[in-house]
C-alpha positions as CSV (number, residue, x, y, z in Angstrom):
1,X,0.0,0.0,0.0
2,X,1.4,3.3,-1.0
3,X,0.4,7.0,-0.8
4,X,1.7,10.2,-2.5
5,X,3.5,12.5,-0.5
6,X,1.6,15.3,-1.7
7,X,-1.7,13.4,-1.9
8,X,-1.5,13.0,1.9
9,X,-0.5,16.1,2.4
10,X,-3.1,18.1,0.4
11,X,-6.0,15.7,2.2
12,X,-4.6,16.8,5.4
13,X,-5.1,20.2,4.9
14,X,-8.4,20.0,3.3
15,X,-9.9,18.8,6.2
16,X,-11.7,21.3,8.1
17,X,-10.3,22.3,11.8
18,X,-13.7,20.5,13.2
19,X,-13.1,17.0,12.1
20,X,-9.2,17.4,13.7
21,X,-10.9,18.7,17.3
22,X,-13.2,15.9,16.7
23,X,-10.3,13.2,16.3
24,X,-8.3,14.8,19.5
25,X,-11.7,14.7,21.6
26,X,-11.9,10.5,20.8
27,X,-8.4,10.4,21.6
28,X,-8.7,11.8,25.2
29,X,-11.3,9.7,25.9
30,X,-9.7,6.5,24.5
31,X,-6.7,7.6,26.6
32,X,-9.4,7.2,29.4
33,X,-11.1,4.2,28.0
34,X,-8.2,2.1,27.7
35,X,-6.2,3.0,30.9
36,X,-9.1,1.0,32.4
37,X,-9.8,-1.2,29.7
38,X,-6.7,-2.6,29.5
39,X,-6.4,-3.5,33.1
40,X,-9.9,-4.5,33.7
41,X,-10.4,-8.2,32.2
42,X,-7.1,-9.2,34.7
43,X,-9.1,-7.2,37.5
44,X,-12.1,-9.3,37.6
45,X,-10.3,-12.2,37.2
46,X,-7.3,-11.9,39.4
47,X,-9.1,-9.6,41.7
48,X,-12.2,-10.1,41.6
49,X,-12.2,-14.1,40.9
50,X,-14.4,-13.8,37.3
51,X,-14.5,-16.1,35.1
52,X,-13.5,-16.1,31.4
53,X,-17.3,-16.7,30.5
54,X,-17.6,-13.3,32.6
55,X,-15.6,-11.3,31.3
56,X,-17.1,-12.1,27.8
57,X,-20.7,-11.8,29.1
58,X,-20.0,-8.5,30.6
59,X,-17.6,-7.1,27.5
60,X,-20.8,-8.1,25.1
61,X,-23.4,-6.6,26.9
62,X,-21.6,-3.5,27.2
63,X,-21.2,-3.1,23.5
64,X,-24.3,-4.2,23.0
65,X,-25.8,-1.6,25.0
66,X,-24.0,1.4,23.2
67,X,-25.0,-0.5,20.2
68,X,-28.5,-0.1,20.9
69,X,-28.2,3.5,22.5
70,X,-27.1,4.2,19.0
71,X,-29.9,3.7,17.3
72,X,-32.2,6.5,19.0
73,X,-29.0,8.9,19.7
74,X,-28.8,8.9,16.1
75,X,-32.3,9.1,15.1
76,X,-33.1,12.0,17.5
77,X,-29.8,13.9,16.0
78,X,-31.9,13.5,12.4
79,X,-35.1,14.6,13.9
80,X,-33.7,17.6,15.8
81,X,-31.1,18.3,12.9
82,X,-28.2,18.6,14.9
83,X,-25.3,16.4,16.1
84,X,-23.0,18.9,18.7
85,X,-25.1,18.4,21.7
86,X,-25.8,14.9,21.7
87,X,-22.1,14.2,20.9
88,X,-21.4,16.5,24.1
89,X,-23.7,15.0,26.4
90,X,-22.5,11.4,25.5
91,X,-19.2,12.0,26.2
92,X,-19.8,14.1,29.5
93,X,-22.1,10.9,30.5
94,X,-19.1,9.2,30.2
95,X,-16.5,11.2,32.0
96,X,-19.0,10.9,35.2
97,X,-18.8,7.7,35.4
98,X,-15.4,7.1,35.3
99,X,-14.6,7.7,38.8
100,X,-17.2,4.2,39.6
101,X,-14.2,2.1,38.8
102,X,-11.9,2.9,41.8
103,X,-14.4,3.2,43.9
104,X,-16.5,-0.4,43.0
105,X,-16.7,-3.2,45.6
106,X,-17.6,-5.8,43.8
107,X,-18.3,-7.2,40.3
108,X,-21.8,-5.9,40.0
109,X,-20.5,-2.6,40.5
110,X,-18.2,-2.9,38.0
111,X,-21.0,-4.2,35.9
112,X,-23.0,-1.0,36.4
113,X,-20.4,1.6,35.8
114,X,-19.0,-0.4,32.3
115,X,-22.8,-0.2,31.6
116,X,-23.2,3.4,31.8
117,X,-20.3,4.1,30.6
118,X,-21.2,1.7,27.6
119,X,-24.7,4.8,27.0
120,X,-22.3,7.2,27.0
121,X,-20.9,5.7,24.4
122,X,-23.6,5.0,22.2
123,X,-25.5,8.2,22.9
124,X,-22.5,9.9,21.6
125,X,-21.2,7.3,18.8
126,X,-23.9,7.4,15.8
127,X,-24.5,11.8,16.2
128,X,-19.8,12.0,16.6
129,X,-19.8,9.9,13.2
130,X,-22.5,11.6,11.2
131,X,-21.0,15.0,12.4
132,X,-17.8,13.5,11.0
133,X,-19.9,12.8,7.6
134,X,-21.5,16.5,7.5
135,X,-18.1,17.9,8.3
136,X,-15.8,16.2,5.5
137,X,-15.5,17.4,2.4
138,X,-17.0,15.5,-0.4
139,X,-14.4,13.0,-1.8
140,X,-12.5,13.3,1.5
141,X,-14.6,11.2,3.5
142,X,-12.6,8.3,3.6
143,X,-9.8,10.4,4.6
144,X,-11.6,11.8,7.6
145,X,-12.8,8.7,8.8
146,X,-9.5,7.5,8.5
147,X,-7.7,10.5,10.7
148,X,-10.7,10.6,13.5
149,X,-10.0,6.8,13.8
150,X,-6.4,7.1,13.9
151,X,-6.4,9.8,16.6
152,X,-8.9,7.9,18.2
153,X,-6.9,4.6,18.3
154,X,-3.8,6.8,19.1
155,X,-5.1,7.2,22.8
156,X,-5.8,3.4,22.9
157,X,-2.4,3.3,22.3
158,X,-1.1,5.6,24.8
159,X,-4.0,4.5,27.4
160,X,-2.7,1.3,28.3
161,X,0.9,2.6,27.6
162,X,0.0,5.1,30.3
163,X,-1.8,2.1,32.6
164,X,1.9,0.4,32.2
165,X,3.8,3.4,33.9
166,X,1.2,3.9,36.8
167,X,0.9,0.3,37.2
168,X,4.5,0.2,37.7
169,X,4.7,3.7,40.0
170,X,1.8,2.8,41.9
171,X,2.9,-0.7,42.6
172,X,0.0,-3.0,40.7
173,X,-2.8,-0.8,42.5
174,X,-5.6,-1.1,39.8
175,X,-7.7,1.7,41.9
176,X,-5.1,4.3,41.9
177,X,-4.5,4.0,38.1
178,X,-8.2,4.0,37.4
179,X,-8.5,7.4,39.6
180,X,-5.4,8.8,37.2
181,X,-7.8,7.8,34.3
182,X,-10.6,9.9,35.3
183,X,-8.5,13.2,33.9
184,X,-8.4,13.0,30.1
185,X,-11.7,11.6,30.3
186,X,-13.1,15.4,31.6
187,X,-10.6,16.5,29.1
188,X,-12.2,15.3,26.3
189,X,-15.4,17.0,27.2
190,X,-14.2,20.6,27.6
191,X,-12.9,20.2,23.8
192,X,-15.7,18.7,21.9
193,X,-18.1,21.6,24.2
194,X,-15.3,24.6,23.3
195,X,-13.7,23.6,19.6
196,X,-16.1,21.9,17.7
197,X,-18.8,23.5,16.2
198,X,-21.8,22.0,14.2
199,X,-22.2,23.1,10.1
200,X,-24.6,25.1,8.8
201,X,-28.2,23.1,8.0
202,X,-27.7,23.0,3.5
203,X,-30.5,24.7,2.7
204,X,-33.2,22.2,1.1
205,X,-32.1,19.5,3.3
206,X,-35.3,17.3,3.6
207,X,-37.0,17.7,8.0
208,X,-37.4,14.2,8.6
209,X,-40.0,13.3,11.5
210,X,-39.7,9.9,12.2
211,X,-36.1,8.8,11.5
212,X,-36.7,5.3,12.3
213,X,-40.3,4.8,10.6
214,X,-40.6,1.7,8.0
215,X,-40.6,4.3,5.0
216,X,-37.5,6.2,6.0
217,X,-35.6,3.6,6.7
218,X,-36.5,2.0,3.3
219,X,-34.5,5.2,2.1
220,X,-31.6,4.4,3.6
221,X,-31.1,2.1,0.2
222,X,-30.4,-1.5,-0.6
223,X,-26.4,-0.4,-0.9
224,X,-26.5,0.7,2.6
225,X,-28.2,-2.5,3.7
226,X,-25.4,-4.8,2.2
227,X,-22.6,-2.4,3.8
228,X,-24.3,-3.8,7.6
229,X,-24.2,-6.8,5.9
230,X,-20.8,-6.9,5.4
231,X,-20.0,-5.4,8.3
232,X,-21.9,-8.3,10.6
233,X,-19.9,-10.7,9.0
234,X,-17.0,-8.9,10.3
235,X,-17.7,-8.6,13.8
236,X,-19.0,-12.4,13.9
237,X,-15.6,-13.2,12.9
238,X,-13.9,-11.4,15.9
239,X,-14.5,-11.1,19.7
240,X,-13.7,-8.4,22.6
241,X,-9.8,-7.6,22.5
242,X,-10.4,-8.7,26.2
243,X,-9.4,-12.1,24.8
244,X,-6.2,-10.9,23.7
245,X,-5.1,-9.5,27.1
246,X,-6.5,-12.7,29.0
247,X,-4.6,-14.8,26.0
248,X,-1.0,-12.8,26.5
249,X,-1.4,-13.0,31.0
250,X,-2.3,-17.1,30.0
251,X,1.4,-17.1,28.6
252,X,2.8,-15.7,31.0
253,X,3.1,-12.3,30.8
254,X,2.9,-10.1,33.8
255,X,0.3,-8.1,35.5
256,X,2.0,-4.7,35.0
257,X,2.8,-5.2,31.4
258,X,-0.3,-6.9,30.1
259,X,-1.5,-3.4,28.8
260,X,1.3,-3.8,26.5
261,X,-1.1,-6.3,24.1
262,X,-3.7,-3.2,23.4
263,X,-0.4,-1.1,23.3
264,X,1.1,-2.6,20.3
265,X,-2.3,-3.6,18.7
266,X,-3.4,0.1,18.8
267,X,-0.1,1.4,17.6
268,X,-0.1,-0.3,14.5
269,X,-4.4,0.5,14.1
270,X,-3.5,4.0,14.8
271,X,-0.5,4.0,11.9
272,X,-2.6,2.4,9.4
273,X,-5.9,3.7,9.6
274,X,-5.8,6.9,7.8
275,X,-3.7,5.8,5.2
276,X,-6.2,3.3,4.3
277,X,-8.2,5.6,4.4
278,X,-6.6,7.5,2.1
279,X,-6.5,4.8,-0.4
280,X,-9.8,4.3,-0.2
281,X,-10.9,7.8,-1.3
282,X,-8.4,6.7,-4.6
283,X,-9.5,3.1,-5.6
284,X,-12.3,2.2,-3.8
285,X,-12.9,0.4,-0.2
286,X,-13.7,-3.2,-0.8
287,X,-10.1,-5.0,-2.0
288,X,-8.9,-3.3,1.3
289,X,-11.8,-4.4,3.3
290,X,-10.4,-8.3,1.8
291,X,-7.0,-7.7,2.8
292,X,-8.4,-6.9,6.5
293,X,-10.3,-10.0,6.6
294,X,-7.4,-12.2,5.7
295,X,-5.4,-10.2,8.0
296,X,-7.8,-11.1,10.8
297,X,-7.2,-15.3,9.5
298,X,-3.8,-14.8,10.4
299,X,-4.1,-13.4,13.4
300,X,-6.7,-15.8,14.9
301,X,-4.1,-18.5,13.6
302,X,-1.2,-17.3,14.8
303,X,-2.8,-16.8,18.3
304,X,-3.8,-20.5,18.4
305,X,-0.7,-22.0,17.9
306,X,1.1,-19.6,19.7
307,X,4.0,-21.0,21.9
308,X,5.3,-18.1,23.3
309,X,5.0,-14.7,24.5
310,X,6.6,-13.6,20.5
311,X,4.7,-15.1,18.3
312,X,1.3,-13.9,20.6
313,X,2.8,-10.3,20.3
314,X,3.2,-11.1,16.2
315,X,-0.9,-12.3,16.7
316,X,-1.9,-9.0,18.3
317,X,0.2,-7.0,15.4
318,X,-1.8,-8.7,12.9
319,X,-4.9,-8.2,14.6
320,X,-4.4,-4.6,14.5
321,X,-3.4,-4.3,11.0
322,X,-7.1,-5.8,10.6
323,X,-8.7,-3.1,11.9
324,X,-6.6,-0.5,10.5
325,X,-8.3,-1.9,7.5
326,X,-11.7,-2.3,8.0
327,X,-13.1,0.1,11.0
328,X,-12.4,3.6,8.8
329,X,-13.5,2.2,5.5
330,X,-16.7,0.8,6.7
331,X,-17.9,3.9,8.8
332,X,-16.7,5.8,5.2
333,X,-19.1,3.4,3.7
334,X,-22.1,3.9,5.5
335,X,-22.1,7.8,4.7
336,X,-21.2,7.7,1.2
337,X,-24.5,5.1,0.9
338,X,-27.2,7.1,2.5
339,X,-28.8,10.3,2.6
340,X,-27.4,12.9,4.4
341,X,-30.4,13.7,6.4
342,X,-30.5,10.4,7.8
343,X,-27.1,9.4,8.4
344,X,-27.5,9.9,12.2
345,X,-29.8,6.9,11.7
346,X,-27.8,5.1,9.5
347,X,-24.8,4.7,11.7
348,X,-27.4,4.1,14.9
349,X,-29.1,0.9,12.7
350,X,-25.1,-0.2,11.5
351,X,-23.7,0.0,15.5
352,X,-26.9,-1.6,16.3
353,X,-26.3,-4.9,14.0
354,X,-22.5,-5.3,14.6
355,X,-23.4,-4.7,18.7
356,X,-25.4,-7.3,18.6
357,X,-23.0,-9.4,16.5
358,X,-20.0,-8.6,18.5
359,X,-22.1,-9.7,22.0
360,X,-22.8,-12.7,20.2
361,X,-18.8,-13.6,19.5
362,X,-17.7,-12.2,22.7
363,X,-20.2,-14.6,24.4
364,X,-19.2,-17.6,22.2
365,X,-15.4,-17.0,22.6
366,X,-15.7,-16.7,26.5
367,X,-17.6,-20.2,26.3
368,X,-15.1,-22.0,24.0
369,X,-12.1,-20.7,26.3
370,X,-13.8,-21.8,29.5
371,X,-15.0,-25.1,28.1
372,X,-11.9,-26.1,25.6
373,X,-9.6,-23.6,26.2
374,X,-8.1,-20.5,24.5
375,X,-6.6,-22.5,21.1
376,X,-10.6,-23.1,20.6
377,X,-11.5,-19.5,20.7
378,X,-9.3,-18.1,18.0
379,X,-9.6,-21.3,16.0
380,X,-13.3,-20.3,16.2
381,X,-12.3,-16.7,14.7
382,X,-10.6,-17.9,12.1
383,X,-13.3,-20.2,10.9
384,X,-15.5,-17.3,11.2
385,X,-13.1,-15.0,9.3
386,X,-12.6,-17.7,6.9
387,X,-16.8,-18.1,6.1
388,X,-16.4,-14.4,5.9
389,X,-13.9,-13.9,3.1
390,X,-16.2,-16.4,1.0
391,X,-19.5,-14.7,2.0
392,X,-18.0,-11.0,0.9
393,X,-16.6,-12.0,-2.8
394,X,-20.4,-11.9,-3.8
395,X,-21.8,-9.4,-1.7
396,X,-19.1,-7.1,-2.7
397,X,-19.8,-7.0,-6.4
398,X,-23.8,-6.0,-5.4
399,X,-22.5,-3.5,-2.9
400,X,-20.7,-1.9,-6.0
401,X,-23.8,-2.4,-8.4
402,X,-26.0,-0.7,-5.8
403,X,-23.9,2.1,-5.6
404,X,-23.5,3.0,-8.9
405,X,-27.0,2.8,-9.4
406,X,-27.3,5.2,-6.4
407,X,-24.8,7.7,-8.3
């Protein structure tokens, strides 16, 4: 994969000063996020005594639940017409909750707070994207999505980077690090409510009163339709990156570095993303979106059959490229497919389907590991993955038939 110099440079002026505050606001609170994130699948099981089957149940509902938040976040963003406040008050849900994790006694505390939290995030997920969408520059979209993910993945980077140090200073003390975590997360509010501000209405722009009636969402368009396809047979074939820290502590890593598996996978999402992205906006999304899948074979492989702490660090690298491939170009998807007065819907209905489909894997893979162990999970993946790869060869040449049609 290669990029002009001067391409990448131009698209990274072109886009406007709103999509950049957007990108630095997900990376705060991904910094947040993933400072707990990364340390809380070994804190319910080490500390709390969880089980694997837990830790699954509790990371799929908690998806889930944004998922489903999504849908009527977005909706009420097309029926009121604006995205800004909704955005805001999803992410200032979240930042309130964050100080829950030092101070829970017991798993059902824990429970609660990843739960709210988990609204926060959908209230503010399906209004953040389509404000992205509105934002970006037409032929630029891909290249938008693909910064504001690559920022955003940049703080799940240095989250669990950050979680590694503290860990370390504050002598494995998971509360005292999950207090330190509560800062970018009120961070990340003060921007998105002083430095982004929400576009001009177009004029013309069609009032829609009931986003998620039977009639509009037939307008949302048979292209659209086979994007969430697609994109549910990605997120069958993968599972909470939970699995990954519990896989790397299984082989012996340490309790202070097991951030270090969300470290390196994010480092190598956050690198990739936006130059996919960029690529995308040249030749098109769907050989890339093949080359993520395959990526994501490898990866469940080489975590199977890993004997050792490298070739589980070569899994997790692999597992990121995957996303770098995929997350970016399928949100760019969904808003080149859809009208733009009901993309706050379209990304709610999308995040509702892959929630759903992602609580389903997260489920199955916490079963499989407790039952068979953790070789049976990835192996699972992969056959997923695999099934995947054959399912999108003909779903990919409708995708593109609908959307010409569309154009």
């Amino acid at each position: 994969m290669q990029t002009d110099g001067n391409s990448v440079t131009s698209r990274w002026r072109n886009l406007p000063a709103g999509i950049w505050a957007l990108g630095f606001v997900s990376m705060l609170m991904d910094v947040s996020s993933e400072m707990i994130h990364a340390l809380l699948p070994v804190y319910l099981v080490v500390g709390l005594g969880a089980t694997a089957l837990t830790v699954g149940i509790i990371e799929g509902i908690a998806e889930a639940t944004a998922a489903i938040t999504k849908v009527f976040s977005g909706a009420l963003s097309d029926r009121i017409g604006r995205r800004k406040e909704l955005a805001a008050l999803g992410y200032g849900l979240a930042a309130v909750t964050k100080p829950v994790f030092p101070l829970a006694p017991s798993i059902s505390w824990l429970i609660a707070a990843r739960f709210v939290d988990r609204v926060g995030k959908g209230i503010r997920g399906a209004p953040r994207d389509a404000l992205v969408a509105d934002l970006a520059p037409v032929g630029l979209r891909g290249s938008a999505f693909g910064l504001r993910q690559s920022l955003d993945t940049f703080g799940a980077f240095l989250g669990p980077l950050a979680a590694i140090g503290l860990m370390w200073l504050f002598s494995n003390d998971f509360r005292s690090v999950f207090w330190v975590a509560v800062i970018p997360a009120f961070l990340a509010l003060a921007l998105i409510l002083l430095a982004v501000h929400e576009p001009a209405r177009p004029e013309g722009l069609r009032k829609v009163r009931n986003p998620l009636a039977r009639a509009e969402l037939r307008l949302l368009g048979k292209a659209y339709w086979l994007v969430v396809a697609v994109a549910a047979l990605f997120t069958l074939a993968r599972f909470s990156e939970a699995f990954l820290i519990l896989r790397a502590e299984s082989a012996g890593l340490s309790l202070m570095l097991v951030p270090l598996v969300l470290v390196g996978m994010n480092a190598v999402y956050s690198l990739v993303a936006w130059p996919v992205g960029v690529v995308s906006d040249r030749t098109g999304p769907f050989k890339l979106l093949i080359v993520g899948l395959v990526l994501l074979v490898a990866a469940d492989l080489v975590l199977a059959f890993a004997g050792g702490l490298a070739s589980i660090a070569l899994g997790v690298l692999l597992w990121g490229l995957h996303m770098g491939f995929t997350q970016g170009l399928l949100a760019a998807m969904v808003a080149e497919s859809v009208p733009p007065e009901l993309r706050g819907t379209a990304f709610g209905m999308f995040n509702l389907v892959t929630g759903f489909a992602l609580l389903f894997a997260s489920v199955i893979a916490g079963a499989l590991w407790d039952v068979l162990g953790a070789q049976w999970t990835f192996l699972a993946g992969a056959m997923f993955a695999a099934l995947a790869v054959l399912a999108l060869l003909p779903l990919g040449q409708h995708v593109r038939r609908s959307a010409q049609a569309k154009h």
